[in-house]
DORO-942907 format. One record per residue (C-alpha): residue number from 1; residue in one letter; z, x, y. Coordinates in nm, 2 decimals. Layout:
BEGIN
 seq type     c3     c1     c2
 NUM    A      Z      X      Y
...
***
This chain:
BEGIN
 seq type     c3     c1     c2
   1    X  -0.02  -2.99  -0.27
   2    X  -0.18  -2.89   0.07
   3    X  -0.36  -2.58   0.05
   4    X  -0.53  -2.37   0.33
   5    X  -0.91  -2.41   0.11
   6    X  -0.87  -2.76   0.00
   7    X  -0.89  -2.63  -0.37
   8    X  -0.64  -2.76  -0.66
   9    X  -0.30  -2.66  -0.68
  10    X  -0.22  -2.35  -0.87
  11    X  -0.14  -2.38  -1.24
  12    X   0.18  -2.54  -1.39
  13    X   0.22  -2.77  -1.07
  14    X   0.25  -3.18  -1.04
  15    X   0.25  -3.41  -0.78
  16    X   0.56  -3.51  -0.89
  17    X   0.74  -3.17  -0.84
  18    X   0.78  -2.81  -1.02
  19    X   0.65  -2.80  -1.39
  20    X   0.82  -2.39  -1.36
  21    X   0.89  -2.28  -1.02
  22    X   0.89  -1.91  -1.15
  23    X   0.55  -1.94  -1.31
  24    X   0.41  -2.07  -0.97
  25    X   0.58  -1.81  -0.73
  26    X   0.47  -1.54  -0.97
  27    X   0.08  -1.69  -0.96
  28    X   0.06  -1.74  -0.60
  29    X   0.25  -1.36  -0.53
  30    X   0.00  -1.17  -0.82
  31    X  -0.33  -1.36  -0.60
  32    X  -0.21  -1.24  -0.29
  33    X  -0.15  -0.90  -0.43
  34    X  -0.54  -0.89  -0.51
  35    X  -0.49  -0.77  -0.15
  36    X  -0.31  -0.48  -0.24
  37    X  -0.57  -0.39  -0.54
  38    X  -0.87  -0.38  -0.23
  39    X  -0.61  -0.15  -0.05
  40    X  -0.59   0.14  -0.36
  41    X  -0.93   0.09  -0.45
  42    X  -1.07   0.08  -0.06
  43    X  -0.80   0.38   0.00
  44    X  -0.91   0.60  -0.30
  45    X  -1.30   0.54  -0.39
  46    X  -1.36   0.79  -0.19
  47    X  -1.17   1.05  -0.40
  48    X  -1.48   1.12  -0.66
  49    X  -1.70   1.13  -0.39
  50    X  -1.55   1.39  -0.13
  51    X  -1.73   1.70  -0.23
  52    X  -2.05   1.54  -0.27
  53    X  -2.05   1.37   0.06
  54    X  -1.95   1.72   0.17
  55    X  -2.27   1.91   0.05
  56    X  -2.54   1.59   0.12
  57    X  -2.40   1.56   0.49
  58    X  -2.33   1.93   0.53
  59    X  -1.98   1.87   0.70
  60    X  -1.69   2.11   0.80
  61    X  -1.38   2.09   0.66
  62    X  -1.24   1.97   0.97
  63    X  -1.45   1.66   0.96
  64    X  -1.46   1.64   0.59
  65    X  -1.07   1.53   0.64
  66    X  -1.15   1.31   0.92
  67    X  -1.41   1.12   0.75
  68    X  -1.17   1.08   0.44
  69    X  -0.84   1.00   0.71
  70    X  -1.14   0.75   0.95
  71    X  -0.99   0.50   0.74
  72    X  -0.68   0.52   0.82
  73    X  -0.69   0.48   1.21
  74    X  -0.83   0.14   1.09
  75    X  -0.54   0.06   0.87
  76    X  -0.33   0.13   1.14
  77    X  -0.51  -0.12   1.38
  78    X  -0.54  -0.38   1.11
  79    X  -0.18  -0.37   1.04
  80    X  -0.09  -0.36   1.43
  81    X  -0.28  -0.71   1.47
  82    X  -0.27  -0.84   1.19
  83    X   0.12  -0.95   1.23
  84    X   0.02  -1.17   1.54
  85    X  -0.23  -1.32   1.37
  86    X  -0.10  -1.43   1.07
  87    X   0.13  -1.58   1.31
  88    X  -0.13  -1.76   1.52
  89    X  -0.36  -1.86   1.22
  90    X  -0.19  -1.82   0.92
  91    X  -0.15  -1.56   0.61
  92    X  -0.43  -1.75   0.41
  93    X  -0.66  -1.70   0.70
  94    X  -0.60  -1.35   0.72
  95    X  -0.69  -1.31   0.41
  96    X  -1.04  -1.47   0.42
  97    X  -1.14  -1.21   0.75
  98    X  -0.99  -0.96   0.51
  99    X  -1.16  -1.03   0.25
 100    X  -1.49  -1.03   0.49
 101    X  -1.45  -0.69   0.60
 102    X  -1.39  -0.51   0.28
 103    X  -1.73  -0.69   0.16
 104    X  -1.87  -0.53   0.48
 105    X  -1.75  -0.16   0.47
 106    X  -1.82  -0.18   0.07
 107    X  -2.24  -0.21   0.16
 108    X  -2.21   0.01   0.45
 109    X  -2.05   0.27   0.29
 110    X  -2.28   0.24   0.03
 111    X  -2.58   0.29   0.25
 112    X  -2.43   0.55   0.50
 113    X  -2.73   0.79   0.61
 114    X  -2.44   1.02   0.82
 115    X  -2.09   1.10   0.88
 116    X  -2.09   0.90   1.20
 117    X  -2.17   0.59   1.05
 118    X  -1.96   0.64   0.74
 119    X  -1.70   0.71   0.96
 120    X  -1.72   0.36   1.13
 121    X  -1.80   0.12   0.76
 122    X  -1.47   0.30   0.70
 123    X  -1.29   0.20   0.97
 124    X  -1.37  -0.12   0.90
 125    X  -1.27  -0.09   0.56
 126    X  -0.92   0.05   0.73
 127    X  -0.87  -0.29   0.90
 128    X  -0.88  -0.44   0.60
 129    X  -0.65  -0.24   0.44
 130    X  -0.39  -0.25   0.73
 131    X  -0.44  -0.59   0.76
 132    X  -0.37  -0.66   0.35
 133    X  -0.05  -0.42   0.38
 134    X   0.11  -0.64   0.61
 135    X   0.00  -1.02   0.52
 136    X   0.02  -0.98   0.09
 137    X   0.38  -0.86   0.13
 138    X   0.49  -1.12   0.42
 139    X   0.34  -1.40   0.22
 140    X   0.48  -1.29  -0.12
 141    X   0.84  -1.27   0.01
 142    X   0.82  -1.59   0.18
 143    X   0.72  -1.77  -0.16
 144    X   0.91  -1.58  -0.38
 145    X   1.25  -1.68  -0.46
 146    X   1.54  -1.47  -0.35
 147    X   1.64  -1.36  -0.76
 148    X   1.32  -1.26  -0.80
 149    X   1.16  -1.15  -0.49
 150    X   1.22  -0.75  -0.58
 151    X   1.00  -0.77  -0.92
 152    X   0.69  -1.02  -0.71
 153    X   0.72  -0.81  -0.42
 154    X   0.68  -0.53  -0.66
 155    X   0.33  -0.71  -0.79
 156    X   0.20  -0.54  -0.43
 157    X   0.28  -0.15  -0.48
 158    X   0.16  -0.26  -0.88
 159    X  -0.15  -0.40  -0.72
 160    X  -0.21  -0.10  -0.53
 161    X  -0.17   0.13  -0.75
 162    X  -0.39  -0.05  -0.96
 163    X  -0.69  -0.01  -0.74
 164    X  -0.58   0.30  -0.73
 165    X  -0.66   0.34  -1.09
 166    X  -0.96   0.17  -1.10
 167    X  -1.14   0.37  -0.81
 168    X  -1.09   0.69  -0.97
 169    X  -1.19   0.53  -1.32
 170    X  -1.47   0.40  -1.16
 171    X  -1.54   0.74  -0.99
 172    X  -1.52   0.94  -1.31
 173    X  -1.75   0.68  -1.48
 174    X  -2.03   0.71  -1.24
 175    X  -1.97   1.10  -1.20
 176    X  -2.04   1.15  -1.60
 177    X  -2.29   0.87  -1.66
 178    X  -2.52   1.04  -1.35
 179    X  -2.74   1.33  -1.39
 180    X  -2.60   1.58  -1.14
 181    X  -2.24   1.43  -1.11
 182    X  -2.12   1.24  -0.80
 183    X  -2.42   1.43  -0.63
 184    X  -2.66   1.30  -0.86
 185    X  -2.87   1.01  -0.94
 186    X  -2.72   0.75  -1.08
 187    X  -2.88   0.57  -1.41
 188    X  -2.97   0.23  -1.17
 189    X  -3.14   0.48  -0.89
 190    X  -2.98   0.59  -0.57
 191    X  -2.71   0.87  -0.52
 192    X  -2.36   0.83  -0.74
 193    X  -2.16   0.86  -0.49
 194    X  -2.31   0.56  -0.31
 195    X  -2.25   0.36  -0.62
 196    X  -1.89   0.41  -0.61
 197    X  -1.83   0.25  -0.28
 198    X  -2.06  -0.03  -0.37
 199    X  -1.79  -0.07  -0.71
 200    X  -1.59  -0.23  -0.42
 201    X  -1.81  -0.55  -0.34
 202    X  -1.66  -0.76  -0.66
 203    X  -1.31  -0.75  -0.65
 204    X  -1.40  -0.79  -0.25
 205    X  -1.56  -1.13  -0.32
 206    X  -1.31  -1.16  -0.56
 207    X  -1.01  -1.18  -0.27
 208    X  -1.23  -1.41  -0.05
 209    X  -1.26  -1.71  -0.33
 210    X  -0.87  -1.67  -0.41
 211    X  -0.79  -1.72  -0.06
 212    X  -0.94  -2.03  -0.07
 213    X  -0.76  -2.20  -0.37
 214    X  -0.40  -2.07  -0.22
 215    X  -0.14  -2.29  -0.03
 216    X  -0.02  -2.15   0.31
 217    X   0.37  -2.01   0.35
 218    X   0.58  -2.26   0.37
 219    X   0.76  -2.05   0.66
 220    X   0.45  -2.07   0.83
 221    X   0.37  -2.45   0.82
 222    X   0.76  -2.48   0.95
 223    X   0.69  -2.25   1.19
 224    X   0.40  -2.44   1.31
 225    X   0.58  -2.78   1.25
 226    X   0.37  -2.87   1.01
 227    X   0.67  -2.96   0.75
 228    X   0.52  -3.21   0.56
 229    X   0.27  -2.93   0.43
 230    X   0.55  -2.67   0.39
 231    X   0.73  -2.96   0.18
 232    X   0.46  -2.96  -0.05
 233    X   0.44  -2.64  -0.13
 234    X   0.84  -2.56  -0.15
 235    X   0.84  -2.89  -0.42
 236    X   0.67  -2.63  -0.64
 237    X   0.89  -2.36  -0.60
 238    X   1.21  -2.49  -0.58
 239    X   1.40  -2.81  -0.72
 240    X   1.34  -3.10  -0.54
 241    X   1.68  -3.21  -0.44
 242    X   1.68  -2.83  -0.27
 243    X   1.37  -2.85  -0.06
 244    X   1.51  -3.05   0.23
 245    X   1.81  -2.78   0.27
 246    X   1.58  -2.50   0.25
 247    X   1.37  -2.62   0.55
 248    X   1.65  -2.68   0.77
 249    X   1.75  -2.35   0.70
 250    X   1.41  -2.20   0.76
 251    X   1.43  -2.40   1.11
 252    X   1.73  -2.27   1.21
 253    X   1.64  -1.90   1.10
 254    X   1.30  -1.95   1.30
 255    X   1.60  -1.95   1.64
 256    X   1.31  -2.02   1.87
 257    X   0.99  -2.32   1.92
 258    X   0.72  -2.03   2.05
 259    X   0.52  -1.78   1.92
 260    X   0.67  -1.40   1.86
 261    X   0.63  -1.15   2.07
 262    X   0.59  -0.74   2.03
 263    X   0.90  -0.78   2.29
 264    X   1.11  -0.94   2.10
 265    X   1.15  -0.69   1.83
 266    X   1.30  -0.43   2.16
 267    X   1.68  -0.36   2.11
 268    X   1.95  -0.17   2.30
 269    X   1.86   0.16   2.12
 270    X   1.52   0.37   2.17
 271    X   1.34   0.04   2.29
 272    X   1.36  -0.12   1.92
 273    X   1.58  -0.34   1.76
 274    X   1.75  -0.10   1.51
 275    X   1.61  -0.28   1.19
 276    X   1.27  -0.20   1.31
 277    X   1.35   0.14   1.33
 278    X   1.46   0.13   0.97
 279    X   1.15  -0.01   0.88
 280    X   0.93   0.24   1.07
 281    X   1.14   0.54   0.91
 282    X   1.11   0.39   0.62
 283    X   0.73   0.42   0.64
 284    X   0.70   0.77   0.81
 285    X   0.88   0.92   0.49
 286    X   0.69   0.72   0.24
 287    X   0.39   0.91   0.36
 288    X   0.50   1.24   0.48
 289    X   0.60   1.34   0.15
 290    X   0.25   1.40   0.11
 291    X   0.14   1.11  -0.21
 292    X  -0.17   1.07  -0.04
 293    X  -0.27   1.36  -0.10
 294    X  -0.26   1.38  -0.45
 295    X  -0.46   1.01  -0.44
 296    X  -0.75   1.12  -0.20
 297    X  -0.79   1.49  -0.24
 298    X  -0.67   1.56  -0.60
 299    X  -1.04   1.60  -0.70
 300    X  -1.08   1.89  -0.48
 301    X  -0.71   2.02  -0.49
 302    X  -0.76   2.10  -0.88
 303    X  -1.14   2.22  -0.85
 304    X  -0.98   2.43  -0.59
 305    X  -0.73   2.59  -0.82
 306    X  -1.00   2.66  -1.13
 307    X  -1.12   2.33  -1.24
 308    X  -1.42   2.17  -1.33
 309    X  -1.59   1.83  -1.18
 310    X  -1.53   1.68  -1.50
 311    X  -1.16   1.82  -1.61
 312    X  -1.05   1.76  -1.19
 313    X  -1.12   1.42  -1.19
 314    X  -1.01   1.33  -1.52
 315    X  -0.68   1.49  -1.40
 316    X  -0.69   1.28  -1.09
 317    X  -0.69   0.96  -1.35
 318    X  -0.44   1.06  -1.53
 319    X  -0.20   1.09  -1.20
 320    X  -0.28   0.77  -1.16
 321    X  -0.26   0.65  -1.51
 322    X   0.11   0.79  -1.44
 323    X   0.19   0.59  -1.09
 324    X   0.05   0.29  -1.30
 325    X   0.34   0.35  -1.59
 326    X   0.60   0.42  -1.32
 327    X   0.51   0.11  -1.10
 328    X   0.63  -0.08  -1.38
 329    X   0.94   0.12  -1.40
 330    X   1.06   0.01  -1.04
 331    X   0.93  -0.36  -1.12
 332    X   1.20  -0.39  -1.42
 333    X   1.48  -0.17  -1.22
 334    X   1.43  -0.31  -0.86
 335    X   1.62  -0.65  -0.89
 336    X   1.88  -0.49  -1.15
 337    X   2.04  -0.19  -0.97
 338    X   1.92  -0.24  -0.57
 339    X   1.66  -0.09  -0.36
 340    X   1.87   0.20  -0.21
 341    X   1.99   0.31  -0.56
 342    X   1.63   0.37  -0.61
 343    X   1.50   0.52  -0.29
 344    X   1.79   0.79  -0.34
 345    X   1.68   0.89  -0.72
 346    X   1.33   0.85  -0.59
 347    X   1.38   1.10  -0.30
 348    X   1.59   1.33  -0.52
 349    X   1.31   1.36  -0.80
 350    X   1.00   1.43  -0.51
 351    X   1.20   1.70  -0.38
 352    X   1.28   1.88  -0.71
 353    X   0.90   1.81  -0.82
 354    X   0.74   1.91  -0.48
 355    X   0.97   2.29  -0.45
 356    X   0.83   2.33  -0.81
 357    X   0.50   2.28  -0.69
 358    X   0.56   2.51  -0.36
 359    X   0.67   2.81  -0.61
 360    X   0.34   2.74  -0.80
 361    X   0.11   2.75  -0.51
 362    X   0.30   3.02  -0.32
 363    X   0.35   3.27  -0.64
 364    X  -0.01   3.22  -0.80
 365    X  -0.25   3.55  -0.71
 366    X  -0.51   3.43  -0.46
 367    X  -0.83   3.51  -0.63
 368    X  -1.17   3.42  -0.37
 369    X  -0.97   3.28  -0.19
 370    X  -0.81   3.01  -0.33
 371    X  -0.48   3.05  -0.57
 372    X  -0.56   3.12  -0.95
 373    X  -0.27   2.94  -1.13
 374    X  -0.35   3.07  -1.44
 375    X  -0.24   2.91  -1.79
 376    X   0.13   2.88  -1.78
 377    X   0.17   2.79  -1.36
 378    X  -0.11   2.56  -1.41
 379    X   0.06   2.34  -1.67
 380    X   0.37   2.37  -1.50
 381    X   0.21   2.28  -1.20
 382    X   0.04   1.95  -1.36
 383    X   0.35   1.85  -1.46
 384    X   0.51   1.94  -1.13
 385    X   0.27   1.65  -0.97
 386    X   0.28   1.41  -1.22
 387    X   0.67   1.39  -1.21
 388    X   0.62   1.36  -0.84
 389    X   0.36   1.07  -0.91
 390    X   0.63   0.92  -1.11
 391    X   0.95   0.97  -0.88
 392    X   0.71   0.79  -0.61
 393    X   0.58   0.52  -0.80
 394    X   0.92   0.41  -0.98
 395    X   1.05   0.40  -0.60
 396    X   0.99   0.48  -0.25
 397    X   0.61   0.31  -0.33
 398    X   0.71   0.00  -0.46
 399    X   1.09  -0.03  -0.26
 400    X   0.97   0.02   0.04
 401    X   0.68  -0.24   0.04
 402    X   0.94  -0.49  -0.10
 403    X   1.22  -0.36   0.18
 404    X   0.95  -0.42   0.47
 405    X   0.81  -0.79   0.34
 406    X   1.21  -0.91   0.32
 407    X   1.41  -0.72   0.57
 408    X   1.32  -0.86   0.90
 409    X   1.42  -1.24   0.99
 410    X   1.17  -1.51   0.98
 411    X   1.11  -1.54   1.34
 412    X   1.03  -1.13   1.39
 413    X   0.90  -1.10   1.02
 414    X   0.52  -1.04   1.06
 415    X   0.50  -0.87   1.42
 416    X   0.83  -0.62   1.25
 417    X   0.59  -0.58   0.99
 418    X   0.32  -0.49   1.14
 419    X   0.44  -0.27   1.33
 420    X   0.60  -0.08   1.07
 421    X   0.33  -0.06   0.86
 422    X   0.11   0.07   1.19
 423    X   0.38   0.39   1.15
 424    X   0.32   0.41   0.81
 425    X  -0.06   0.41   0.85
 426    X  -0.09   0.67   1.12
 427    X   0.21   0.88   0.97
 428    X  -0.06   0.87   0.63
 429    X  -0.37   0.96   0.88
 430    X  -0.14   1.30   1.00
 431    X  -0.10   1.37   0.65
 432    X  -0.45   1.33   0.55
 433    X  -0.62   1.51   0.84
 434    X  -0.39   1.78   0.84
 435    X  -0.38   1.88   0.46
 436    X  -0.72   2.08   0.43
 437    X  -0.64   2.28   0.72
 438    X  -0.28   2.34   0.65
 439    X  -0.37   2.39   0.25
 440    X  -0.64   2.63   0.40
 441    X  -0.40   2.83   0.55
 442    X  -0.15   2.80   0.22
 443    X  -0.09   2.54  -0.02
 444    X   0.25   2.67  -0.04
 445    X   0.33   2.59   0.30
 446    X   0.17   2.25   0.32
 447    X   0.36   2.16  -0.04
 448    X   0.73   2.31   0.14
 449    X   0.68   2.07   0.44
 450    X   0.68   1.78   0.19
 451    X   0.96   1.91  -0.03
 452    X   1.14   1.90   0.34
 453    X   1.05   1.55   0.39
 454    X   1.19   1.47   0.04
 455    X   1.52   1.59   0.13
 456    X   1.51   1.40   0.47
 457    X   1.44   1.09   0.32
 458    X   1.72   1.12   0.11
 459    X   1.95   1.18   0.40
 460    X   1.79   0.87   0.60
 461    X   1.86   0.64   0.30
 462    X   2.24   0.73   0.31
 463    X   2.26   0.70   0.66
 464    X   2.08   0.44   0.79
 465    X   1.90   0.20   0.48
 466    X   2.04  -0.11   0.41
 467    X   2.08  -0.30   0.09
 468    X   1.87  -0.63   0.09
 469    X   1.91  -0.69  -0.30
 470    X   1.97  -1.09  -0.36
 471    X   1.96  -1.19   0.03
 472    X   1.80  -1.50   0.12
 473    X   1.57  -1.43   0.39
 474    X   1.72  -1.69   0.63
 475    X   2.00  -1.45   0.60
 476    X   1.81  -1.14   0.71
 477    X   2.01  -1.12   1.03
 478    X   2.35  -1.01   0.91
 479    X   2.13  -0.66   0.81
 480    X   2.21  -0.53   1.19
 481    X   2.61  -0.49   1.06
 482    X   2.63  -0.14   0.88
 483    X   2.87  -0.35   0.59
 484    X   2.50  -0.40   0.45
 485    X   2.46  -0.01   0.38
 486    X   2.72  -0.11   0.11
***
């Protein structure tokens, strides 16, 4: 086999073809997930360490949500570019510069003298991020066969959530073993809270030497005419005697010798072809029901409402512990009963969750200023979030990762991508700057404008979401009829 490092084949392959295609497609899709692991972890470290960035830096609230959001205008860039690039140098290669600039933000966060320049190591980090959300799931859908691309293209949202998991572990860990909490010293010198971005360097690395040992799409290497190569690497997906069919099919669904263009994803509707526009909804209402929130503020949302350090972010693991459970939830559902049969239970359960937590926030007494859930509302409310957590995770995160790696057509699949994962990335940044002065205001109001984007979603699935369950992806195309809504 060719690959993009020079480095050995991946396990269970021959020369002489597949020892189990399955095995290979699932080794090659969980190492380009890594990808999504840097994207939780890069995306949450920062949870553990808001407050006590807050009080060394002495910032505002205002900037204490753009510092936390700064990496999200990054994602948003990364995942804009990083479609065209992966076209013009490959997924593989994306990954190395990927893999380079999470390294990068990791030590510049960690030695950050000031909110400006922590601002800009996490941008970088962002570009990383938005750069991973788009190439991991293009690359695992075009590896993965069409029976089982829902449960790899799952091994993304499990990835991410997974670093998810590990950041706040990680942040809880330092926090306790350090004198003073994440403001304190930690045991090996230096502040805590520096420590926990500096967590990020390994599994950075990590990325990097993967993305050396791993072959190149084989949609890319047709693509590029480089069919030999893609040959090679289809052998040990596929049977044989099918490889020759399946390239001639990837040729014809390429439709055109040149590179893609952001033009050609325009259509006759509102300047975009309407699958795009599907795929940027799609991406909007993943993040404006608010999960974010819950992943990079939980720390300080349950401090806020009586907490402790301690008991807050041991709270924010378990919410986590809880979108890890439900992750594999979707992963065992998602090639069984469809993606849209999961997006509408999914939106359904966030809606009923969220109105439960608006009637918590809005009904609590307001004691110093902040609401004092007491007892009873407070356990209602914990379990209000964690079924949210759950509703997301066993769906809309997973589904619509999966939906926006196999819905586009080869030919428009990375630039469609990108830009829908651009949306998704600055529709996360509104929700992320916005939250502490909206929850300021009332966490009752800022918890009923997600319960409304719950219910919208729902709506949006019904009308305008197509069903992509068991298509080939050279068949992509026939998603513009509305039949596939069916």
């Amino acid at each position: 086999m060719t690959t993009s490092g020079g480095g050995a084949p991946p396990p269970g392959s021959r020369r002489d073809g597949p020892a189990n295609p399955a095995v290979i497609a699932l080794f090659l899709a969980t190492a380009a997930a890594v990808g999504g692991f840097l994207f939780g972890f890069d995306s949450s470290v920062i949870n553990g360490a808001v407050d006590a960035i807050e009080a060394d830096f002495g910032l505002s609230s205002f900037v204490v949500g753009f510092v936390v959001s700064s990496a999200l205008l990054g994602c948003a860039a990364g995942a804009w570019f990083a479609g065209p690039l992966g076209d013009r140098i490959g997924r593989v290669r994306v990954m190395l510069v990927v893999s380079a600039l999470f390294v990068t933000s990791a030590i510049g966060s960690a030695l950050a003298f000031g909110a400006v320049d922590l601002i800009v190591w996490r941008l970088v980090g962002g570009l990383a991020i938005g750069a991973a959300s788009v190439i991991a799931p293009a690359y695992i859908a075009e590896i993965a066969p069409a029976r089982l691309r829902g449960r790899l293209g799952s091994l993304q949202q499990m990835a991410i959530v997974l670093g998810i998991f590990t950041a706040l572990v990680v942040d809880y860990v330092i926090a306790r073993v350090s004198e003073g909490g994440a403001s304190g010293t930690f045991p090996l010198g230096g502040t805590a809270w520096r420590w926990m971005f500096a967590s990020e360097l390994l599994p950075a690395v990590l990325y990097g030497v993967i993305a050396l040992i791993i072959p190149e799409s084989p949609r890319y290497l047709v693509k590029r005419h480089r069919t030999d190569e893609a040959r090679d690497v289809l052998k040990r997906l596929m049977a044989p005697a099918e490889v020759d069919a399946k390239i001639d099919d990837i040729s014809r669904s390429l439709a055109e010798d040149r590179p893609v263009r952001l033009r050609d994803l325009r259509g006759p509707r509102l300047g975009l072809l309407p699958i795009v526009w599907v795929g940027i909804l799609l991406s909007v209402f993943q993040q404006f029901v608010g999960i974010n929130v819950i992943f990079y503020y939980s720390t300080s949302l349950w401090q806020a409402v009586g907490f402790s350090e301690s008991d807050a972010m041991f709270t924010s693991v378990i919410n986590s512990l809880v979108n890890v459970v439900f992750t594999l939830v979707a992963i065992a559902l998602i090639d069984r009963i469809g993606r849209r049969r999961l997006l509408f239970g999914g939106a359904a359960g966030m809606a009923v969750s969220l109105a439960t937590l608006t009637v918590c926030f809005t009904s609590a007494p307001v004691v110093n200023g902040e609401p004092d859930l007491g007892a009873v509302t407070g356990s209602i409310a914990l379990v209000a979030a964690n079924t949210f957590v759950a509703s997301f995770a066993a769906t809309w995160g997973p589904v619509v990762w999966v939906m926006l790696g196999e819905m586009f057509n080869n030919f428009i699949r990375a630039s469609a991508l990108a830009v829908a994962a651009a949306a998704q990335w600055l529709a996360n940044w509104v929700i992320t700057t916005t939250f502490p002065t909206i929850s300021g205001v009332s966490l009752g109001l800022a918890y009923s404008l997600y319960t409304l984007f719950a219910v919208l979603a729902f709506v949006f699935v019904y009308r305008a979401v197509p069903e992509t369950k068991g298509r080939e992806l050279e068949d992509m195309d026939e998603l513009a009829s509305p039949r596939a809504r069916a």
